[in-house]
N, C-alpha and C positions, 0 to 999 in steps of 0.2 A: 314618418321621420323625414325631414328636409336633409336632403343630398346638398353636396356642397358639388355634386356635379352635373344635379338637375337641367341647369340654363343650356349645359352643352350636354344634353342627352345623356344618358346609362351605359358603363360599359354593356360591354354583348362578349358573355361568355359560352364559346362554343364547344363544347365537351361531353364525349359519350358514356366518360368514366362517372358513377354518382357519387363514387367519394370524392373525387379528384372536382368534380365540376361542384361540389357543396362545399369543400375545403375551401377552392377559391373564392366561391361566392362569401362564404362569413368573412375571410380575413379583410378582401375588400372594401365589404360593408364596414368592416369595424374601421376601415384607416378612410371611410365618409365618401367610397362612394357608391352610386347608386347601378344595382346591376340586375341587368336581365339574365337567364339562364338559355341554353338550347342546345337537348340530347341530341340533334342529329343536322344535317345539312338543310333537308328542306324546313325545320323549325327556326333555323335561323334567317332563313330568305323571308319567314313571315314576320320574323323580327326586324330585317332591313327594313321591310317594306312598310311597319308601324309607325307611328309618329309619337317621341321624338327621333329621329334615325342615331345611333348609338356614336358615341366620341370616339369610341375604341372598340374594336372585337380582338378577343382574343381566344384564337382559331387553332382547335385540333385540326390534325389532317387528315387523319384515322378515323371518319366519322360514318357511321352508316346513313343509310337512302341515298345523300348525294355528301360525296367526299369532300375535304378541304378544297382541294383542286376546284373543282365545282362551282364551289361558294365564291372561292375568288373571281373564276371567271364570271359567275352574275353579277357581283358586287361592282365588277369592269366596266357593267353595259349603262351601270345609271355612273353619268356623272359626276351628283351629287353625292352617291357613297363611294366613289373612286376616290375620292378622299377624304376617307373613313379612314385613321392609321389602322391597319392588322399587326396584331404578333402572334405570330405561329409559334404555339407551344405545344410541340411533338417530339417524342423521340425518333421519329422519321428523319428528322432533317437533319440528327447529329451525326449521320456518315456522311454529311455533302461535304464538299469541300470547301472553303474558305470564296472561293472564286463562282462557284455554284449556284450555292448562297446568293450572292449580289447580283448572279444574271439573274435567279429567282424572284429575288426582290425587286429588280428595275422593272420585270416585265410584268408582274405580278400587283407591282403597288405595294409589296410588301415591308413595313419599317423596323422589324427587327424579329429577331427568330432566339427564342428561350427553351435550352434543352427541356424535357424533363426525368427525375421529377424539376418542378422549377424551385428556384431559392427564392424566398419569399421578398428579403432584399433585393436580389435583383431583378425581380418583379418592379417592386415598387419604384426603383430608380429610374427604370423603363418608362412604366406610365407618369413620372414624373418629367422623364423628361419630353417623352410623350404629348402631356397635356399638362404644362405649365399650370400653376393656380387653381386648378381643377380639384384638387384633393385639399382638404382642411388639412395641414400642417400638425401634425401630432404621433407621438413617439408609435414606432413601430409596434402594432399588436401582437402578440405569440400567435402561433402557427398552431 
């Protein structure tokens, strides 16, 4: 199947849950784009390190072998995926505080933080706004 997000890589969904990590994978697919999966922290470092490197990860933090934490700090060391957008989609992060949050995100590289469970619109808006034209344009899939 031709991704309409092929030219700029696959998302990189990081998730230890296999409902939660296969939920997001089809809805994605269904609204065109094209995604890698990875149960655990060092499965996703072998995903950074593949070619094409991913447009977007979208990172649990709760992850076993090596944690979110982790993954962002490698993802820090190469340049070129230091500017990889992440969005941390954890329920960890919904007792930080509004101010928290933003020191997390500045020093982290991180561009947005979605509780979960996550709402599948404001997923989508995210990586919309995210990555501009990256996704075929077509009505929301059911969840």
């Amino acid at each position: 199947m031709a991704s309409a997000v092929a030219a700029g890589g696959p998302l990189l969904i990081v998730e230890d849950d296999v409902d939660i990590r296969e939920a997001l994978q089809t809805y994605l697919e269904l609204q065109g784009y094209e995604v890698r999966v990875a149960g655990d922290g060092r499965e996703a470092l072998a995903h950074l390190a593949a070619l094409p490197p991913p447009s977007l990860i979208l990172l649990d933090m709760g992850l076993p072998v090596l944690d979110g934490h982790r993954v962002l700090t490698a993802r820090g060391t190469d340049p070129a995926l230091a500017r990889v957008p992440v969005v941390i989609l954890s329920a960890e992060t919904a007792d930080m505080s509004p101010r928290d949050r933003a020191v997390y995100a500045a020093s982290q590289g991180v561009a947005a933080f979605l509780p979960k469970p996550v709402d599948p619109k404001r997923l989508l808006e995210t990586l919309r706004r995210l990555l501009p034209g990256l996704a075929a344009p077509q009505a929301d899939a059911p969840v």
